[in-house]
N, CA, C and O atoms as a GROMACS GRO file, in nm:
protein
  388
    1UNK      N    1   1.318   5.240  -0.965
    1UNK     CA    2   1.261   5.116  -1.015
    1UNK      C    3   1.186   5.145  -1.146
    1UNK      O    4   1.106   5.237  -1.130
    2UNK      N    5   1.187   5.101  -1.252
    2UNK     CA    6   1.170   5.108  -1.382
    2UNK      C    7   1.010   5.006  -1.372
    2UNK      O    8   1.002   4.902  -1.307
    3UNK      N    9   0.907   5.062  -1.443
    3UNK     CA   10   0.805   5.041  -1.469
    3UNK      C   11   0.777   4.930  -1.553
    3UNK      O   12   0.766   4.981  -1.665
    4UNK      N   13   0.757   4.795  -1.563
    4UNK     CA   14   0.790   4.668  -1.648
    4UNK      C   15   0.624   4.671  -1.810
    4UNK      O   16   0.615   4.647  -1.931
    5UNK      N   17   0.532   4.716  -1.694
    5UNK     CA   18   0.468   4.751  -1.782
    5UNK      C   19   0.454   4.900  -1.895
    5UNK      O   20   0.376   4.903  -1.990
    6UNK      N   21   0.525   4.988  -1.865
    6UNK     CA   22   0.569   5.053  -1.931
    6UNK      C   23   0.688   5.015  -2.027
    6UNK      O   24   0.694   5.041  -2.148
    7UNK      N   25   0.783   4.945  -1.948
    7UNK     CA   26   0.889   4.886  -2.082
    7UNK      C   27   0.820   4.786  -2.201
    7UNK      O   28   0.854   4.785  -2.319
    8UNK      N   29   0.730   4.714  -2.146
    8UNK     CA   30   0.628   4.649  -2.257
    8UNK      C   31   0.602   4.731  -2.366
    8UNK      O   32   0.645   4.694  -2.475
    9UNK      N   33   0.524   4.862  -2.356
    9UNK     CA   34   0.474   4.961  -2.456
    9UNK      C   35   0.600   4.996  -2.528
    9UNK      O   36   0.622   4.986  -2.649
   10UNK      N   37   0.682   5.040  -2.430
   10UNK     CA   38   0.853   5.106  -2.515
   10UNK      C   39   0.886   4.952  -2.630
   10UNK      O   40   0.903   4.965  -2.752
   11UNK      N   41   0.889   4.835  -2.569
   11UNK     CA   42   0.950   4.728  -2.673
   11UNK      C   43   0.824   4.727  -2.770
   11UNK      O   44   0.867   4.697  -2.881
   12UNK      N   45   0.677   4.748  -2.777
   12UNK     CA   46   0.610   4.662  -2.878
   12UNK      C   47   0.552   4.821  -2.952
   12UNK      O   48   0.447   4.817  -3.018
   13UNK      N   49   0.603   4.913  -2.942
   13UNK     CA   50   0.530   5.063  -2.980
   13UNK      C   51   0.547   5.075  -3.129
   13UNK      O   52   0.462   5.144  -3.185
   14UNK      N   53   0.647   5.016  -3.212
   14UNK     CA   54   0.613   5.052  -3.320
   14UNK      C   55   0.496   4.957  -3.391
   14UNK      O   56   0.429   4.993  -3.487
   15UNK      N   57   0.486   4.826  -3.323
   15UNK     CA   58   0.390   4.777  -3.357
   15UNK      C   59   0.204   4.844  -3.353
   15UNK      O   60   0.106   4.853  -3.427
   16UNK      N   61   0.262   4.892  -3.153
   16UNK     CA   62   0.116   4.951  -3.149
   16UNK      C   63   0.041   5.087  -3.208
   16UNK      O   64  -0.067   5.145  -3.207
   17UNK      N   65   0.168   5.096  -3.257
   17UNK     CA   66   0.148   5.237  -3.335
   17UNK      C   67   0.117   5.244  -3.462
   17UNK      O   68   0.067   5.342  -3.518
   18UNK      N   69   0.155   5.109  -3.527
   18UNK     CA   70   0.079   5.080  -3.716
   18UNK      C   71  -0.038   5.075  -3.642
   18UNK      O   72  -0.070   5.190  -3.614
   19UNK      N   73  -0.107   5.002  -3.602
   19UNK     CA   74  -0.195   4.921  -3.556
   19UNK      C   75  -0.324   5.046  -3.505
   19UNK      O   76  -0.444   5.045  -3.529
   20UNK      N   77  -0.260   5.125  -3.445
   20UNK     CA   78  -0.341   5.247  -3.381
   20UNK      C   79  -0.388   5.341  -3.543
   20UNK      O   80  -0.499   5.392  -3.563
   21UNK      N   81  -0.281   5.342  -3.630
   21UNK     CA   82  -0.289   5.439  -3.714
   21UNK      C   83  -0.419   5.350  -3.844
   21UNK      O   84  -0.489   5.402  -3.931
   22UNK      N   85  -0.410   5.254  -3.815
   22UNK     CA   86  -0.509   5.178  -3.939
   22UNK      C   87  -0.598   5.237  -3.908
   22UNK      O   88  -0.672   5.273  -3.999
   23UNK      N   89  -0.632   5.273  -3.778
   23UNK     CA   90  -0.764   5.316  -3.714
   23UNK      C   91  -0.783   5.436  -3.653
   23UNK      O   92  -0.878   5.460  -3.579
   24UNK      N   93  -0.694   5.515  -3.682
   24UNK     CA   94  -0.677   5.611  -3.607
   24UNK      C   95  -0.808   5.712  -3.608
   24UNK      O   96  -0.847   5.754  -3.498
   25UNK      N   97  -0.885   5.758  -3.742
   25UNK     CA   98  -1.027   5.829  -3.748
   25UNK      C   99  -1.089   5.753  -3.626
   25UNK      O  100  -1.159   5.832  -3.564
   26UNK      N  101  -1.090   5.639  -3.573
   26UNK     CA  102  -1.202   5.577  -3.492
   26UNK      C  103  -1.159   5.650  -3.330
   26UNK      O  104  -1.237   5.706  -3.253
   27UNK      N  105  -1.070   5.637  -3.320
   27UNK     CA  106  -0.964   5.676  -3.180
   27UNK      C  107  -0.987   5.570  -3.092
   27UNK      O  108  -1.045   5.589  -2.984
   28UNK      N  109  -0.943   5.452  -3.130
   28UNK     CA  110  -0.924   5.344  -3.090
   28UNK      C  111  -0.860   5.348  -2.923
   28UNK      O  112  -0.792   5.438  -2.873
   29UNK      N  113  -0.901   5.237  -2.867
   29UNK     CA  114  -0.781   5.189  -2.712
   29UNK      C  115  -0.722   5.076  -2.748
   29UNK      O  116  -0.761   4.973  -2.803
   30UNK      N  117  -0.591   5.126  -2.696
   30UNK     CA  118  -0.518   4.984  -2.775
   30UNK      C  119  -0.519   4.930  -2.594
   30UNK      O  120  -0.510   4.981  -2.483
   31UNK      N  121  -0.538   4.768  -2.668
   31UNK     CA  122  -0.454   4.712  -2.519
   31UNK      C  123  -0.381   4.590  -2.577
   31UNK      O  124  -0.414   4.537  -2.682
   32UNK      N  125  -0.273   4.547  -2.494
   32UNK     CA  126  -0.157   4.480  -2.525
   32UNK      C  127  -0.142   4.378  -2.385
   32UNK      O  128  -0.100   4.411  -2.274
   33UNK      N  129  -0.197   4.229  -2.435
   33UNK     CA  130  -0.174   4.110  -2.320
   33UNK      C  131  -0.113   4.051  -2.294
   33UNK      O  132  -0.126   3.933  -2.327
   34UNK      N  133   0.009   4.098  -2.206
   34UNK     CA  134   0.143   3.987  -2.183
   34UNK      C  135   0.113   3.875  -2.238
   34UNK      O  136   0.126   3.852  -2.358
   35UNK      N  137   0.073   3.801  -2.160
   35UNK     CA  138   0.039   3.644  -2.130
   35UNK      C  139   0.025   3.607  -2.310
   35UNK      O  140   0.101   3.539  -2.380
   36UNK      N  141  -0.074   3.664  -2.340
   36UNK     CA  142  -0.114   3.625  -2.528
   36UNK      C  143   0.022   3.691  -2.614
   36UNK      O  144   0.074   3.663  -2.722
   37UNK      N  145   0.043   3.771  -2.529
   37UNK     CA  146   0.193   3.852  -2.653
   37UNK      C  147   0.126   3.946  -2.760
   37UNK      O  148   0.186   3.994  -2.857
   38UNK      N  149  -0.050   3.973  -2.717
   38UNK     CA  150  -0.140   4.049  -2.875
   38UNK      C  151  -0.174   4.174  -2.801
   38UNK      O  152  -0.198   4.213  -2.687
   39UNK      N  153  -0.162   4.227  -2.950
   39UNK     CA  154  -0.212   4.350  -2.942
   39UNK      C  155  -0.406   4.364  -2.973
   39UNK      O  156  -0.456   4.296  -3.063
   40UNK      N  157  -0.478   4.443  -2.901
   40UNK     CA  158  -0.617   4.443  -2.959
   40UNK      C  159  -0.604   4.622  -2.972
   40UNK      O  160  -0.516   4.704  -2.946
   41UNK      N  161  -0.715   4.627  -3.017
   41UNK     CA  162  -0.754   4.758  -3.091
   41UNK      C  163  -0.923   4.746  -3.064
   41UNK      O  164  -1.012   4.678  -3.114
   42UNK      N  165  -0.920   4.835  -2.974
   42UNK     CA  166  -1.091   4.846  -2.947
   42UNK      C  167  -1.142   4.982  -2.990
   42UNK      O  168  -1.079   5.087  -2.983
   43UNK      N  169  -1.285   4.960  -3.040
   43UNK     CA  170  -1.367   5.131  -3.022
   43UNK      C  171  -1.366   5.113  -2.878
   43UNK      O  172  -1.354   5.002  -2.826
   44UNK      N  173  -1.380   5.239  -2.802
   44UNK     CA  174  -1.385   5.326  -2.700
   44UNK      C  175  -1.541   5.265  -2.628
   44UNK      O  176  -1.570   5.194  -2.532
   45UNK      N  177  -1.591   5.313  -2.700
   45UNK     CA  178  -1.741   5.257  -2.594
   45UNK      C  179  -1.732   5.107  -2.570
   45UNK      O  180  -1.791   5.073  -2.467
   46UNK      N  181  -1.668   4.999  -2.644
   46UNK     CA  182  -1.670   4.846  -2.661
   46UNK      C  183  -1.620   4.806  -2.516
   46UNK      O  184  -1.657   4.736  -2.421
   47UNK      N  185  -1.480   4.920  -2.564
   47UNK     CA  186  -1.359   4.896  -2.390
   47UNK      C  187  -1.472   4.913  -2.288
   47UNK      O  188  -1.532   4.831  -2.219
   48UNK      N  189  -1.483   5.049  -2.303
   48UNK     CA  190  -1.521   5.111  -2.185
   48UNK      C  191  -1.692   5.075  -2.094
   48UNK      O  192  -1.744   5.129  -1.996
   49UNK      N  193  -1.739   4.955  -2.189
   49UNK     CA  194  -1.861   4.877  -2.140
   49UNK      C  195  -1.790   4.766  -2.063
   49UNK      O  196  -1.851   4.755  -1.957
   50UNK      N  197  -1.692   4.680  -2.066
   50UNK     CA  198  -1.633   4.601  -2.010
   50UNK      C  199  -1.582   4.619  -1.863
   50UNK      O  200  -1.550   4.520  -1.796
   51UNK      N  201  -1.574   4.731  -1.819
   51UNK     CA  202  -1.516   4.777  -1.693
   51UNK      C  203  -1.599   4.818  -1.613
   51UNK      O  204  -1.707   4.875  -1.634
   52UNK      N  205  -1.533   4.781  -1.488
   52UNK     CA  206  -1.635   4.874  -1.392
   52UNK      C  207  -1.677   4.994  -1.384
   52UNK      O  208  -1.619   5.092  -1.430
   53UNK      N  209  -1.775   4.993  -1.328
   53UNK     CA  210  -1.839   5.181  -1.328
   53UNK      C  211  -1.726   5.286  -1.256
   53UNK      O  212  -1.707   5.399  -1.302
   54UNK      N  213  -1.652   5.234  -1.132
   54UNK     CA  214  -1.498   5.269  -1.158
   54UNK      C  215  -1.390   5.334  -1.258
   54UNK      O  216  -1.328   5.440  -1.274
   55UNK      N  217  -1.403   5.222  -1.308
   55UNK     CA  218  -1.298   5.224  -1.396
   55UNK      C  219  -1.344   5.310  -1.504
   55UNK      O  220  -1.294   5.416  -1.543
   56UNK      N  221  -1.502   5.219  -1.569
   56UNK     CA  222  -1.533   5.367  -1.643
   56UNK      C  223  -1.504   5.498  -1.667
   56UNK      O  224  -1.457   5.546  -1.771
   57UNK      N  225  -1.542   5.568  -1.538
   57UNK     CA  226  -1.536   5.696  -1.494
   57UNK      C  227  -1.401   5.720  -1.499
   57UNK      O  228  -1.367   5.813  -1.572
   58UNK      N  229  -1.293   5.643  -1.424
   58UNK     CA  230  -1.120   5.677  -1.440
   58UNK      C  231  -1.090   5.666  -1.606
   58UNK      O  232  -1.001   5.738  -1.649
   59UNK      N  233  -1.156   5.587  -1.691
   59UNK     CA  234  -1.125   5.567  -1.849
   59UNK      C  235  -1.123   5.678  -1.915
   59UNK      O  236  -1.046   5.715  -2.003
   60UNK      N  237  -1.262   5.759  -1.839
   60UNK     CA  238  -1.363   5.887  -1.956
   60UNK      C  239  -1.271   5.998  -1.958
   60UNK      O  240  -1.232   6.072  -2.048
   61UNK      N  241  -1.238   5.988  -1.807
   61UNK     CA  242  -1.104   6.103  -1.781
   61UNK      C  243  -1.034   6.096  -1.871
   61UNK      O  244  -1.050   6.162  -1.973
   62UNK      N  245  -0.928   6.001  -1.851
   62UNK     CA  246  -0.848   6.024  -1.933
   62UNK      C  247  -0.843   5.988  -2.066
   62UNK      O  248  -0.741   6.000  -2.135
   63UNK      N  249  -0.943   5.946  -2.104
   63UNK     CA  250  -0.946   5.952  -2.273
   63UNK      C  251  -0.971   6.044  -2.335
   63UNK      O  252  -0.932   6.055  -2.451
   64UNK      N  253  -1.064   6.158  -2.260
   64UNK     CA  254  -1.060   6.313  -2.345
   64UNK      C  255  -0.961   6.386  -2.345
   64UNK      O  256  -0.923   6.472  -2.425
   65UNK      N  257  -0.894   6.322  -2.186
   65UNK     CA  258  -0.761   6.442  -2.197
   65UNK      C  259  -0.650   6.391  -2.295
   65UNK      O  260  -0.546   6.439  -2.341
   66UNK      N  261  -0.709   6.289  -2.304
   66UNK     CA  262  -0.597   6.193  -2.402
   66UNK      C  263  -0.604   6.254  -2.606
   66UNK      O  264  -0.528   6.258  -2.702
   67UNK      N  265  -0.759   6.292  -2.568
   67UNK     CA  266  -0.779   6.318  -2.709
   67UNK      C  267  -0.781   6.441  -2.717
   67UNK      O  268  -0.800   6.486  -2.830
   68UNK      N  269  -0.760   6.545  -2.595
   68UNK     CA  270  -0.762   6.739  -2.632
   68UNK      C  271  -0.630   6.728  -2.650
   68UNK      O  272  -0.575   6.827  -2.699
   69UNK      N  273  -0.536   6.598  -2.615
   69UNK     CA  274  -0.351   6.608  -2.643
   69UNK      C  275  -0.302   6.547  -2.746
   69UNK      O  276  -0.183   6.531  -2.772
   70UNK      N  277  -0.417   6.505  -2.822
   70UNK     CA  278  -0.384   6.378  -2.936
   70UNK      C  279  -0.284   6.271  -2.905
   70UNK      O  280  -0.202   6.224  -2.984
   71UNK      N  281  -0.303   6.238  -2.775
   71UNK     CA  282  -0.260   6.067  -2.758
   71UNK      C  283  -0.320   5.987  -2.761
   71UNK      O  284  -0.435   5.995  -2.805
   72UNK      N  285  -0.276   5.897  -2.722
   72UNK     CA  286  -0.328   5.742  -2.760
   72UNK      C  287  -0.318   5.707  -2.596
   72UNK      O  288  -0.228   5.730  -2.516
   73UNK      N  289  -0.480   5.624  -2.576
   73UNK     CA  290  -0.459   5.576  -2.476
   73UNK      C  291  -0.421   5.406  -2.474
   73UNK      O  292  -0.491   5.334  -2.545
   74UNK      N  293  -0.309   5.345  -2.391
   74UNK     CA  294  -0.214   5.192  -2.456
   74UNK      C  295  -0.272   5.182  -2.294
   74UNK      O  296  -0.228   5.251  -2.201
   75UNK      N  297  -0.388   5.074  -2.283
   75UNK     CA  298  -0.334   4.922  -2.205
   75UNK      C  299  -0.250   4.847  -2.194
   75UNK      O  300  -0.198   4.799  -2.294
   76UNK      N  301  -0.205   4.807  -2.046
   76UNK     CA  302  -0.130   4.645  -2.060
   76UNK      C  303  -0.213   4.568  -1.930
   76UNK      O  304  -0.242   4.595  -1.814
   77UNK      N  305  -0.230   4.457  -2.022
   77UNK     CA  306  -0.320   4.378  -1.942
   77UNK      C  307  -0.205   4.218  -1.861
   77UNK      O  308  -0.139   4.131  -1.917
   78UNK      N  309  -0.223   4.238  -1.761
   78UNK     CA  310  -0.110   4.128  -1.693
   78UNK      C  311  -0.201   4.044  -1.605
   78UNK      O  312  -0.234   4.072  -1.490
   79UNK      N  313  -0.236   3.943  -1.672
   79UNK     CA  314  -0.357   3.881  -1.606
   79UNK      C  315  -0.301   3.820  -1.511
   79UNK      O  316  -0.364   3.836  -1.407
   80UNK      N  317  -0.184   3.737  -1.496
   80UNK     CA  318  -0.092   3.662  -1.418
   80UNK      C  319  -0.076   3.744  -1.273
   80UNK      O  320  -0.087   3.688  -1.165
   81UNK      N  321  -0.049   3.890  -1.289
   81UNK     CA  322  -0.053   3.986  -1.179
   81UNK      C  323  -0.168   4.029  -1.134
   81UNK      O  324  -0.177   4.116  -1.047
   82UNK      N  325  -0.272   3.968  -1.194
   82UNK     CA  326  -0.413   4.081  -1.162
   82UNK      C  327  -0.385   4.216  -1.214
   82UNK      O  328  -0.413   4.298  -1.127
   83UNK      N  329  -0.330   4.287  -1.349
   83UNK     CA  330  -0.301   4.416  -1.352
   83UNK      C  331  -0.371   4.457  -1.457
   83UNK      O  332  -0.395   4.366  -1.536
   84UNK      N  333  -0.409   4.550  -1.483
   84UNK     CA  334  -0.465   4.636  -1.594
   84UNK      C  335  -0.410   4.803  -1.558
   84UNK      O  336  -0.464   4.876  -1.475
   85UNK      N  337  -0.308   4.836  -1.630
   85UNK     CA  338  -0.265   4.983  -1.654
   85UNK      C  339  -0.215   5.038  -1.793
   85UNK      O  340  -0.163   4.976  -1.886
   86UNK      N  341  -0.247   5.183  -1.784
   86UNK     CA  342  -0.301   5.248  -1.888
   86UNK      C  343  -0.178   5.390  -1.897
   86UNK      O  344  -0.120   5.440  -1.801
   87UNK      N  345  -0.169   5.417  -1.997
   87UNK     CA  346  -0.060   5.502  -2.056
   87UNK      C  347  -0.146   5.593  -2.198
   87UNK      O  348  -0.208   5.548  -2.295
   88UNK      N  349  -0.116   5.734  -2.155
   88UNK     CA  350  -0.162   5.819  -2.285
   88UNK      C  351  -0.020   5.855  -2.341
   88UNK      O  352   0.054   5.885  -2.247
   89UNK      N  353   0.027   5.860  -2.433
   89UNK     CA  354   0.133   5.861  -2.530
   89UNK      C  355   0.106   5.927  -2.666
   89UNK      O  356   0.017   5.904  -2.747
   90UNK      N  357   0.197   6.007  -2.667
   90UNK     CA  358   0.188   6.109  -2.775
   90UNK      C  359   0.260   6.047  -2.878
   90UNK      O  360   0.382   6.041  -2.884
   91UNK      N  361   0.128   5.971  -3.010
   91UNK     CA  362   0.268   5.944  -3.066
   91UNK      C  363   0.361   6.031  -3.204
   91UNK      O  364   0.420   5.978  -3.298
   92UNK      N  365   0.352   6.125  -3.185
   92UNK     CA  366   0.472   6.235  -3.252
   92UNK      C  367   0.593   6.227  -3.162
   92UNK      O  368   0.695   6.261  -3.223
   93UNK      N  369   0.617   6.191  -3.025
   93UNK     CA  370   0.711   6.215  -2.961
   93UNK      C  371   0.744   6.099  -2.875
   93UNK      O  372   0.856   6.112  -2.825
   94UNK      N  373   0.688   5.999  -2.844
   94UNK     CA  374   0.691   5.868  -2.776
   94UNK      C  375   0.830   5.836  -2.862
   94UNK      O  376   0.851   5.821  -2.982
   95UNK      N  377   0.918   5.832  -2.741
   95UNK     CA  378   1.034   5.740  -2.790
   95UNK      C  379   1.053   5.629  -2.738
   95UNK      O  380   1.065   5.613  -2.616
   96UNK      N  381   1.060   5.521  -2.838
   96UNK     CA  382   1.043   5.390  -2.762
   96UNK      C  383   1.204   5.352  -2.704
   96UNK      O  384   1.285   5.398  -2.785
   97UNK      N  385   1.273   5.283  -2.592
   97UNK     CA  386   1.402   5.257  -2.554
   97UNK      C  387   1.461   5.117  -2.664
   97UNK      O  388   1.575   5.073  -2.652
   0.00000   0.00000   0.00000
């Protein structure tokens, strides 16, 4: 079974990837909202005040490991599903389908 929110990132990646690079010194979180069809671009502490102390803590993880690998950490937010999931992506090697 193929991951729908992952095929999201594969179809809109070259977008999220200008978008990451305008900003890239900041080390932005991108997140991407079905429902709106937009891409946002957050600083890191902005995201990461919005979430639960949970989630927080699951964010911190993987955003350092995200940044000792130089990826990018990509949200997709599926409000319709109740979903919020997260993808670190290398983008030197992210091939989009």
């Amino acid at each position: 079974m193929t991951d729908p929110y992952f095929a999201v990132v594969q179809e809109f990646w070259p977008h999220i990837l200008m978008h990451y690079q305008e900003f890239e010194d900041k080390k932005p979180v991108m997140l991407f909202d079905i429902q709106e069809q937009r891409l946002y671009v957050y600083p890191y502490d902005g995201f990461k005040a919005e979430l639960s102390e949970r989630s927080q803590n699951l964010l911190e993880q993987q955003y350092e490991r995200a940044l000792a690998e130089q990826k990018i950490v990509v949200f997709v937010r599926d409000n319709d599903q109740k979903k919020l999931v997260s993808y670190s992506l290398d983008p030197e090697s992210f091939e989009p389908v």
